[in-house]
C-alpha positions as CSV (number, residue, x, y, z in Angstrom):
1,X,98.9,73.1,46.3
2,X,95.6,75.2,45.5
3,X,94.6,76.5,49.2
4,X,91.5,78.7,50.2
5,X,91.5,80.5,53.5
6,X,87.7,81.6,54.6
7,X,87.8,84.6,56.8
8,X,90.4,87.3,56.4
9,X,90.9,88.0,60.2
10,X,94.1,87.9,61.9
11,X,94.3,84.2,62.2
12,X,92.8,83.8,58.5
13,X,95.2,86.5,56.3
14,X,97.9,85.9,58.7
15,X,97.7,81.8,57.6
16,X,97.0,82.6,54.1
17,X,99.8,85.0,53.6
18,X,102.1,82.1,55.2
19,X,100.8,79.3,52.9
20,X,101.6,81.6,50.4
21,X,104.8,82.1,51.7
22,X,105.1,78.4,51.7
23,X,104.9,78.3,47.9
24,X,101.2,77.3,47.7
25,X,98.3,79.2,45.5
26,X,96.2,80.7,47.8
27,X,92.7,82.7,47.5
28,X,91.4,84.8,51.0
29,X,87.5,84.3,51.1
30,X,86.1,86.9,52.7
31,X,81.8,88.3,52.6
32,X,82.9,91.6,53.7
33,X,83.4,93.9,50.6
34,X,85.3,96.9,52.0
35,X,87.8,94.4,53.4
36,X,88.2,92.1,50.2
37,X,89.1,95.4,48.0
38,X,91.4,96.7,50.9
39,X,93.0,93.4,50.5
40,X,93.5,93.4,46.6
41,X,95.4,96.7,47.1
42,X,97.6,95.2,49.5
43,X,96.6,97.2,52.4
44,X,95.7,94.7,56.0
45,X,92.7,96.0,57.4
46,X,94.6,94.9,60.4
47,X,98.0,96.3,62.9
48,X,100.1,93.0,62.5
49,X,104.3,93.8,62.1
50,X,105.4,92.5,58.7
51,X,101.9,91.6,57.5
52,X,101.6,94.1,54.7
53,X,104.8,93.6,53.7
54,X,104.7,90.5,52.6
55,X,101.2,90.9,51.5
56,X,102.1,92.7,48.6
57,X,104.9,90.8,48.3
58,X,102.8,87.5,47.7
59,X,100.0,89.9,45.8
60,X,102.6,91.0,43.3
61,X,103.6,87.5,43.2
62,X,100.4,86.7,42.0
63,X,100.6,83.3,45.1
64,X,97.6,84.9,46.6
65,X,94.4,86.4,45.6
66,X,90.7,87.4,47.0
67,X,86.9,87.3,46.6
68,X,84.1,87.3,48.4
69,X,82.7,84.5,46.4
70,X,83.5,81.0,47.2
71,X,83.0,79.8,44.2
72,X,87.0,81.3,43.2
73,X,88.1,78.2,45.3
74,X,86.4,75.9,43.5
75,X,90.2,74.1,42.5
76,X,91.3,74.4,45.7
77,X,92.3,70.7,47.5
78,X,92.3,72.2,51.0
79,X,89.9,74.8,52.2
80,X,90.9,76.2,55.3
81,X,88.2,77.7,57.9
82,X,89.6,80.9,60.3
83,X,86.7,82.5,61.1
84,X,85.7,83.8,64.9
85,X,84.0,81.7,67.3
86,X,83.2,84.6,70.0
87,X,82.2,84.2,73.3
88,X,78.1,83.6,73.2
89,X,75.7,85.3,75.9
90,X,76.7,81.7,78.1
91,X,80.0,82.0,77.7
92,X,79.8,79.1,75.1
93,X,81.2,79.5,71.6
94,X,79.6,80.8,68.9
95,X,80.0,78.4,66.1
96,X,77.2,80.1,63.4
97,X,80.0,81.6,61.7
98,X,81.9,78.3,61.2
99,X,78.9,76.1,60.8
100,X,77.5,78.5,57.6
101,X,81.5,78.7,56.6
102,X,81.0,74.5,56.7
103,X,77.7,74.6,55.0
104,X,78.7,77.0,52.3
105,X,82.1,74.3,51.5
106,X,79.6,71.6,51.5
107,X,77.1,73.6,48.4
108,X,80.5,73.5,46.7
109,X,81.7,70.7,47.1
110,X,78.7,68.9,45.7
111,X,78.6,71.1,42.6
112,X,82.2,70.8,42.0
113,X,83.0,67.0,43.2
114,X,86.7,66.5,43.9
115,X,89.1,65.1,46.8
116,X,88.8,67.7,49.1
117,X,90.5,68.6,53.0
118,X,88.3,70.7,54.9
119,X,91.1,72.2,57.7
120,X,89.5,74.1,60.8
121,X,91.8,76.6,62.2
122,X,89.2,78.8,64.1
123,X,89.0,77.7,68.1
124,X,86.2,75.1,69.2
125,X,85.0,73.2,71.3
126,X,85.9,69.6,71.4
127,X,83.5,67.8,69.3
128,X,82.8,70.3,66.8
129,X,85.4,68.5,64.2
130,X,83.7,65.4,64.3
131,X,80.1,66.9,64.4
132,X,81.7,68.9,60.9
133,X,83.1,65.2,59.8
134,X,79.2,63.9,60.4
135,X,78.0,67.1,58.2
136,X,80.8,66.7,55.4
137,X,80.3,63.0,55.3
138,X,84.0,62.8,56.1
139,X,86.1,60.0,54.5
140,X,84.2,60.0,50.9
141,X,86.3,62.9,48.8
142,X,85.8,65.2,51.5
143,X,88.0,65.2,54.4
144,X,88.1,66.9,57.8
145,X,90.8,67.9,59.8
146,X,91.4,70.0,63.5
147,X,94.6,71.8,62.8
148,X,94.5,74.5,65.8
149,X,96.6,77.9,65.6
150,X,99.3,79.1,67.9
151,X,99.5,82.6,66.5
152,X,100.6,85.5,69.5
153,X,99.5,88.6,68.2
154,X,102.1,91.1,67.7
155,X,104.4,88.0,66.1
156,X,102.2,86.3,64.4
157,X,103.4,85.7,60.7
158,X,107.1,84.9,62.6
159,X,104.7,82.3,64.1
160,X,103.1,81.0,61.3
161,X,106.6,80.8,59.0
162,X,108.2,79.3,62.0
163,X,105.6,77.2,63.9
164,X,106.4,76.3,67.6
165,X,104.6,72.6,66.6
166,X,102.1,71.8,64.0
167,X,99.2,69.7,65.8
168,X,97.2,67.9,63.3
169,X,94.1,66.2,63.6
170,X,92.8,63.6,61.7
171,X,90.8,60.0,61.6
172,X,92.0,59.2,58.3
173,X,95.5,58.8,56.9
174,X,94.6,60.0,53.8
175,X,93.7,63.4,55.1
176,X,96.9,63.2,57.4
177,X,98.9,62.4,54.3
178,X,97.4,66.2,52.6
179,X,98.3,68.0,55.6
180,X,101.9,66.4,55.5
181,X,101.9,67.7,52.1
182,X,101.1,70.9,52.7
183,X,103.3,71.7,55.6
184,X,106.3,69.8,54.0
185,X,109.4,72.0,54.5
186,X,107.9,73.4,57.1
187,X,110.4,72.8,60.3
188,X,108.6,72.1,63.5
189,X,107.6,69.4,65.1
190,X,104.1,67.4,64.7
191,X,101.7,65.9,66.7
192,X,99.3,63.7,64.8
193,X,96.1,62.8,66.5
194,X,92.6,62.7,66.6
195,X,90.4,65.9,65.9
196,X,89.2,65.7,69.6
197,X,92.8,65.9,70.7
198,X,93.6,68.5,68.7
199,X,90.8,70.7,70.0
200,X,91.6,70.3,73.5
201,X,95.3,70.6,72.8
202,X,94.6,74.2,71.5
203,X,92.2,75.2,74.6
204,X,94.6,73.4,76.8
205,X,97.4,75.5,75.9
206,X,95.8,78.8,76.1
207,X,94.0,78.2,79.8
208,X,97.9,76.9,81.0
209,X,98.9,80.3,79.8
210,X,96.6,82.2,81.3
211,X,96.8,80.3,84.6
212,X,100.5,81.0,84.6
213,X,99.7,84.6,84.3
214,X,97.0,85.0,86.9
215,X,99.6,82.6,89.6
216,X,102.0,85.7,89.1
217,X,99.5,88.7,89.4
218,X,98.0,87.2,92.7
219,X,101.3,86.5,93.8
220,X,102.5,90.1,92.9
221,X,99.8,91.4,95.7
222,X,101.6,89.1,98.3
223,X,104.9,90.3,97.0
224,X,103.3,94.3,97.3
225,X,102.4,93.2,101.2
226,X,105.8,91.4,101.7
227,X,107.9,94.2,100.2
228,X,109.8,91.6,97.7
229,X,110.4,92.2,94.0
230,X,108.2,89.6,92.0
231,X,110.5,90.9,89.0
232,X,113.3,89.1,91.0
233,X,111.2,86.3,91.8
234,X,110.1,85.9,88.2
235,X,113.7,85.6,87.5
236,X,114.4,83.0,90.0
237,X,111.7,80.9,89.6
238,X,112.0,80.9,85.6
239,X,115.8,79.6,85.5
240,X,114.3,76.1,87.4
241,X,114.3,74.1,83.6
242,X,110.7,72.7,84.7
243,X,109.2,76.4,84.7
244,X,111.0,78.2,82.3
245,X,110.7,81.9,82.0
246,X,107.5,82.5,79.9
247,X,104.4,84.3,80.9
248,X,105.6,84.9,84.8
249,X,105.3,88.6,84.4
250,X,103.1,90.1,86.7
251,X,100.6,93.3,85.1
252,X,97.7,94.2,84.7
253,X,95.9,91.5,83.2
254,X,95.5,89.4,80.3
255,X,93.3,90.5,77.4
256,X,93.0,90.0,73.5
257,X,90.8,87.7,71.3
258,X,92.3,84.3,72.9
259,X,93.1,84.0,76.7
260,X,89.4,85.5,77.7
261,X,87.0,84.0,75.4
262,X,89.0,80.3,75.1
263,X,89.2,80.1,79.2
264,X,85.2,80.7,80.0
265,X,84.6,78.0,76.7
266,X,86.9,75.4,78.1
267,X,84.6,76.3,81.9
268,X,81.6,76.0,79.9
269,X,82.7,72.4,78.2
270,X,83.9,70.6,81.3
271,X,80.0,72.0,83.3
272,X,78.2,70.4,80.4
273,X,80.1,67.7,80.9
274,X,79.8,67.6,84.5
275,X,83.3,68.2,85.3
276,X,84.3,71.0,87.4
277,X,87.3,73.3,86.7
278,X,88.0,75.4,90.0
279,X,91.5,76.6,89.4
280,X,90.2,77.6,86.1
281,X,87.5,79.7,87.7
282,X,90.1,81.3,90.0
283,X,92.3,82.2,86.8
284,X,89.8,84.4,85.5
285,X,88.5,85.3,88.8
286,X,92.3,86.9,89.4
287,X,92.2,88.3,86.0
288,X,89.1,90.2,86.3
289,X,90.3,91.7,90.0
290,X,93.7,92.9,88.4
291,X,92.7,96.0,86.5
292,X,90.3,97.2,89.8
293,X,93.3,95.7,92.4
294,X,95.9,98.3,90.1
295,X,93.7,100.9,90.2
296,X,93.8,100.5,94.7
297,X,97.3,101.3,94.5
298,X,96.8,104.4,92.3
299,X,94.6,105.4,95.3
300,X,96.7,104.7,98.2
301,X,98.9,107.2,96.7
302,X,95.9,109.6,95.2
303,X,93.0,109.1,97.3
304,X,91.1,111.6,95.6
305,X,91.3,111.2,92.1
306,X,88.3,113.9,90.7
307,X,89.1,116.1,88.4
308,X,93.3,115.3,88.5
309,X,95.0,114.6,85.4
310,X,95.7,110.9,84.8
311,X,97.7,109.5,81.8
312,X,97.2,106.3,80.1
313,X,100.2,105.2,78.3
314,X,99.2,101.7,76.2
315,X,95.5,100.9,74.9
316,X,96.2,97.8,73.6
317,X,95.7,94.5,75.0
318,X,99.6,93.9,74.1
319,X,102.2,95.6,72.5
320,X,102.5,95.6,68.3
321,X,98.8,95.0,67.7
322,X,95.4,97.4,67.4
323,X,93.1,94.9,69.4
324,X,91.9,96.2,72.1
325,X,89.5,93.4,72.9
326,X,89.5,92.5,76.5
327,X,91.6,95.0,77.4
328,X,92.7,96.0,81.0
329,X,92.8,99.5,79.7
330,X,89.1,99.4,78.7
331,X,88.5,98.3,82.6
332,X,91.1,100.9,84.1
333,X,89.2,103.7,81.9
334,X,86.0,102.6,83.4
335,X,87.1,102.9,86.6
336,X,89.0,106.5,86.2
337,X,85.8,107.6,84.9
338,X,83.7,106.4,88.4
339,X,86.1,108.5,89.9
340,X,85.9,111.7,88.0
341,X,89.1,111.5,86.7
342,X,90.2,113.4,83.6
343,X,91.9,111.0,81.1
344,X,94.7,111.8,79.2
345,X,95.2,108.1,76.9
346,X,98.0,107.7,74.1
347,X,98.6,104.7,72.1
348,X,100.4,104.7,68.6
349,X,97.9,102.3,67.0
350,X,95.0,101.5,68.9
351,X,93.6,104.7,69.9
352,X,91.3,105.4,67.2
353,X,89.0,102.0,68.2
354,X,89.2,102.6,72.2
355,X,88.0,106.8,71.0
356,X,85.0,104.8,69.2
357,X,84.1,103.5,72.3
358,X,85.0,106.4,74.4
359,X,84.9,109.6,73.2
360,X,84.9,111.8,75.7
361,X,88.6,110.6,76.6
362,X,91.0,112.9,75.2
363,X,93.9,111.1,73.0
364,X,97.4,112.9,72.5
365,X,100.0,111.9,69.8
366,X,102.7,111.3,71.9
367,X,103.3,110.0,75.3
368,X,105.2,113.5,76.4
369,X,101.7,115.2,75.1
370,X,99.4,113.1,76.9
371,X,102.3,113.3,80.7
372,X,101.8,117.0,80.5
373,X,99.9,118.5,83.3
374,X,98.6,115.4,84.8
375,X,98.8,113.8,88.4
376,X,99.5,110.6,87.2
377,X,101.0,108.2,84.5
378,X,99.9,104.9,84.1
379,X,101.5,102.6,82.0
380,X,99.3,99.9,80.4
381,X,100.9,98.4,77.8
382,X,104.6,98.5,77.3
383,X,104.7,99.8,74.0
384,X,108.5,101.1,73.1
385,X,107.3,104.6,72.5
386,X,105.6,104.2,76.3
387,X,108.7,102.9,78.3
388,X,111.5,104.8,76.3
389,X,110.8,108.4,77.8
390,X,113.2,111.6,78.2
391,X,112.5,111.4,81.9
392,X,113.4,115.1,82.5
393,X,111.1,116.3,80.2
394,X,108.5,113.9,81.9
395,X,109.0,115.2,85.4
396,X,109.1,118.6,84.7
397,X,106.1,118.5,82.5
398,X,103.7,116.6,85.0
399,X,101.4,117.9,87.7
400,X,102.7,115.9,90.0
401,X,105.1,113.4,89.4
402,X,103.9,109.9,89.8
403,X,104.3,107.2,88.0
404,X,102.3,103.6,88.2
405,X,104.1,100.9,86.0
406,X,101.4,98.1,85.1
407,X,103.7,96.1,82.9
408,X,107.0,96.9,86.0
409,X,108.3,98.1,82.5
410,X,110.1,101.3,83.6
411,X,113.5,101.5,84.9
412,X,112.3,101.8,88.7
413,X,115.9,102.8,90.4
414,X,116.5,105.2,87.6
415,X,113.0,106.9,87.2
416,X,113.0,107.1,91.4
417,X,116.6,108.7,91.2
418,X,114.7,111.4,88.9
419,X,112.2,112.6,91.4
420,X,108.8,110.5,90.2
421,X,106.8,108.4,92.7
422,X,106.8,105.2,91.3
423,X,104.8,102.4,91.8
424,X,105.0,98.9,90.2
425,X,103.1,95.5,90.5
426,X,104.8,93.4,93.0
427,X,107.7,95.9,93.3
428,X,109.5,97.0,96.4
């Protein structure tokens, strides 16, 4: 099939290097110049593990192309739409990227008439597929579908070849019957349903995660008081078959493009709908407190912290990825820097867009660089090159040797053994 993907973001070049994958001829819309040509050359303008690979893989192919004119996807039977909704002064999504994405497919459609699927990928609110479908005139030759994304970041062309579910939603069967087409090979279940559902399903999924992460950082200050392990709890409570193992580890917080922004949307629906969301409120409530709540146990053991040495292991919001959006670090650095700390940060990818934002942090090349001479080490994100340390060196090398784990990533009994203070979340 003739696909276009509009936006060349992680979600967008991340789907249309899939589809392309897939077997399908693909063109990457994009308005942003610099990015388009970066793309031609087969170079991501984004960190994502196996992304340029098969990039030029499907460039060389000749499966995928780009431009920054719309008009290239003019053939194209199914235009999908992956650019970002951010989180609006309210809290609200912003859809003016979508809606001129929408407006811009409609211009074309009407000069080049043909049986067309109009496939929105970016988060919204529930609604905004049928208020597109009202737009489109959905159900003529131009069809409109809510097919969500469940891409992790760090995995996410693993995700997108091998789908955890495919949720498609539709109000006509002949749309359905495109989509079918398109995904056909593609082993993973589907849920077929209405657009509404299929909006909800994706916000749904993302505030269950992140309330599953906040229930484990509050109850890692409990286990901190109690003197229990919460790793050992984790462990426990995940090997009960209606819990399951994922997302019970306790850290520093959630971050990144999707947890944040989708959790304060979904609040903002249900109180213009007159629905209140408490638990909701207290999931983001926790997550806020959990960078400021880490940095109290740095202090119990440092009470003055001006002018010592701390080390920042991890920038990231999460391993294998540059995005640093939401970020615990970017709280943790605030709150180092309201105590006069001097910050020492390393991260292997994303410290070039955390120095944009602050420069007067210095940034080492290697974790052993940025350990030397300091009072501290906190870890932030459990990047391999962060928890796989010659521990002798480390010790040695440090001011004083003490180390706070926000990701309980280190080998406690075996960095303790080696002389270091250590200090995890929830850990005894």
């Amino acid at each position: 099939m003739k696909v276009a993907v509009i936006g060349t973001g992680y979600v967008g070049l991340t789907t249309a290097v899939s589809l392309a994958m897939y077997g399908h001829e693909v063109v990457g819309i994009d308005l942003v110049e610099a990015k388009i040509a970066m793309l031609k050359q087969g170079l991501s303008p984004i960190y994502e593990p196996g992304l340029e690979k098969a990039l030029v893989q499907v460039l060389q192919q000749g499966i995928l192309t780009f431009s920054t004119d719309l008009k290239d996807a003019k053939d194209s039977e199914v235009l999908f739409v992956c650019v970002g909704t951010p989180e609006a002064t309210d809290g609200t999504a912003d859809l003016s990227y979508l809606l001129a994405s929408i407006s811009d497919i409609g211009v074309l459609h009407n000069n080049n008439p043909m049986v067309r699927t109009a496939v929105i990928k970016s988060t919204v609110p529930v609604g905004t597929g049928d208020r597109v479908a009202a737009l489109l005139e959905d159900g003529q030759s131009l069809f409109v579908v809510s097919n969500p994304e469940f891409l992790r970041e760090g995995n996410a062309l693993a995700d997108a070849l091998k789908p955890s579910r495919i949720v498609i939603g539709a109000n006509h069967q002949a749309a359905r019957a495109v989509m079918e087409r398109l995904y056909e090979g593609v082993a993973a279940p589907r849920v077929i349903t209405t657009r509404a559902n299929a909006e909800l399903i994706k916000y749904a999924s993302n505030a269950f995660l992140a309330t599953r992460i906040s229930f484990m950082n509050e109850l890692s200050r409990l286990s901190t008081v109690l003197g229990t392990d919460i790793l050992t709890v984790a462990q426990g409570m995940g090997l009960d078959s209606r819990i399951g193992p994922e997302f019970l580890r306790a850290g520093v917080g959630y971050g990144g493009s999707c947890f944040p922004k989708d959790t304060i949307a979904l609040l903002q629906l249900a109180q213009e709908k007159g629905v209140s969301l408490s638990l909701l409120d207290k999931v983001r409530e926790v997550n806020r407190s959990q960078p400021v709540w880490f940095m109290q146990q740095v202090r119990k053991h440092i009470p003055e912290l001006k002018d010592k040495q701390i080390a920042l292991l991890g920038l990231a919001f999460k391993p294998d990825t540059d995005d640093i959006r939401e970020a615990p670090s970017l709280t943790i650095i605030e709150e180092l820097k309201k105590s006069g700390a001097e910050i020492r940060a390393y991260d292997p990818i994303a410290a070039p867009a955390v120095q944009k934002l602050h420069p007067e942090v210095t940034y080492f090349d290697t974790p052993e660089e940025a350990c030397k001479g300091a009072h501290a080490a906190l870890l932030i994100t459990e990047w391999k090159e962060c928890i796989q340390l010659p521990w002798s060196v480390i010790h040695a090398n440090m001011a004083q040797p003490a180390l706070f784990d926000g990701r309980n990533a280190w080998p406690m009994n075996e960095v303790r053994e080696a002389g270091f203070h250590y200090t995890g979340v929830g850990r005894s």
